[in-house]
C-alpha positions as CSV (number, residue, x, y, z in Angstrom):
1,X,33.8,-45.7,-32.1
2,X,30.7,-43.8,-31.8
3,X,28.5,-44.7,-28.5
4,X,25.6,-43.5,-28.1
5,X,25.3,-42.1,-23.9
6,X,22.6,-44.1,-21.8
7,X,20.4,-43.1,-19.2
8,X,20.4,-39.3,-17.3
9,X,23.4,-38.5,-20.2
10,X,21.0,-39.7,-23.1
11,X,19.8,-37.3,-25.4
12,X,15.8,-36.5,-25.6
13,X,14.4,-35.3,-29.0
14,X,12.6,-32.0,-28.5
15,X,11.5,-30.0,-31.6
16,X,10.5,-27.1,-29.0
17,X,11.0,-25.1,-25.6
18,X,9.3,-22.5,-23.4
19,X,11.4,-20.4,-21.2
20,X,9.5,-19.2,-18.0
21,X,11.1,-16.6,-15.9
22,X,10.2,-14.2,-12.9
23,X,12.9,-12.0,-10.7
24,X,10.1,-10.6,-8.6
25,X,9.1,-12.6,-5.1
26,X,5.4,-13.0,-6.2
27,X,6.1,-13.6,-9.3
28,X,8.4,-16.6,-8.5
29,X,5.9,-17.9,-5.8
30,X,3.7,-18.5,-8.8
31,X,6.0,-19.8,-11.5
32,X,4.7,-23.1,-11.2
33,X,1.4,-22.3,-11.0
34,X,2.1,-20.7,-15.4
35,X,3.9,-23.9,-16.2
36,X,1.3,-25.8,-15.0
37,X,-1.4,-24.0,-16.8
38,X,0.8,-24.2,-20.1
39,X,1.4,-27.5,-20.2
40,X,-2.1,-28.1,-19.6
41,X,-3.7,-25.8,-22.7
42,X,-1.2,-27.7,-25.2
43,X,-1.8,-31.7,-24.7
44,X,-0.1,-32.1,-27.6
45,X,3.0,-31.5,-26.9
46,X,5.1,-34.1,-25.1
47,X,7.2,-33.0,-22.5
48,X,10.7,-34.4,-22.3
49,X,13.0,-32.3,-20.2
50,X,12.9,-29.7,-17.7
51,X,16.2,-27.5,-16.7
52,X,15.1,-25.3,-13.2
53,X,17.5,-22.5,-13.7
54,X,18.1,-20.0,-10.2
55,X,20.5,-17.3,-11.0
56,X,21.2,-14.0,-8.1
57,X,23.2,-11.4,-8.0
58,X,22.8,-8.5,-4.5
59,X,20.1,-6.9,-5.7
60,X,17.6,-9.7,-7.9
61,X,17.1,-13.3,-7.7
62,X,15.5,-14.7,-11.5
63,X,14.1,-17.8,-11.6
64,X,13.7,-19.7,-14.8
65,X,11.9,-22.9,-15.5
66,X,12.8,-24.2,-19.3
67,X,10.3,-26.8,-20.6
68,X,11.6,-29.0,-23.6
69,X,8.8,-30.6,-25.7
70,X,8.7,-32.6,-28.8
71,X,5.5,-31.3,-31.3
72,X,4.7,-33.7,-34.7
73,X,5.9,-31.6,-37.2
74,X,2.3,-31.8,-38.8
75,X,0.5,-30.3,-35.8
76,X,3.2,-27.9,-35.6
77,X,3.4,-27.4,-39.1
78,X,-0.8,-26.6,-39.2
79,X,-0.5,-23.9,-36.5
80,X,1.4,-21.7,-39.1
């Protein structure tokens, strides 16, 4: 039987992603602050997920912020 999963398990359609990272401290502070900015010079592109990603070992700390977006293949396809 093939089910298809419902609600947080549900798949989105994305055709795209953007990976933001930063290990320095200032750099982090202001991760948001390039997302933000992104998302707001392509209107086109619907957002459909986001994965926050914090990984650390002694020395660094990255952050990464992974924005999932679904494009029309003709606007994408017109960009080149």
């Amino acid at each position: 039987m093939n089910q298809q999963p419902i609600g947080e398990l549900a798949t989105k359609a994305f055709n795209g992603a953007k990976v933001f990272s930063a290990t320095m401290a200032q750099d982090r502070e202001f991760l948001g602050d390039k997302v933000t900015a992104w998302i707001q010079s392509h209107p086109r592109r619907q957002i459909v997920d986001t994965i926050v990603t914090l990984s650390s070992d002694s020395a660094f700390h990255c952050l990464a912020i992974t924005v999932f977006y679904w494009e029309k293949p003709e606007e994408a396809a017109a960009r080149g």
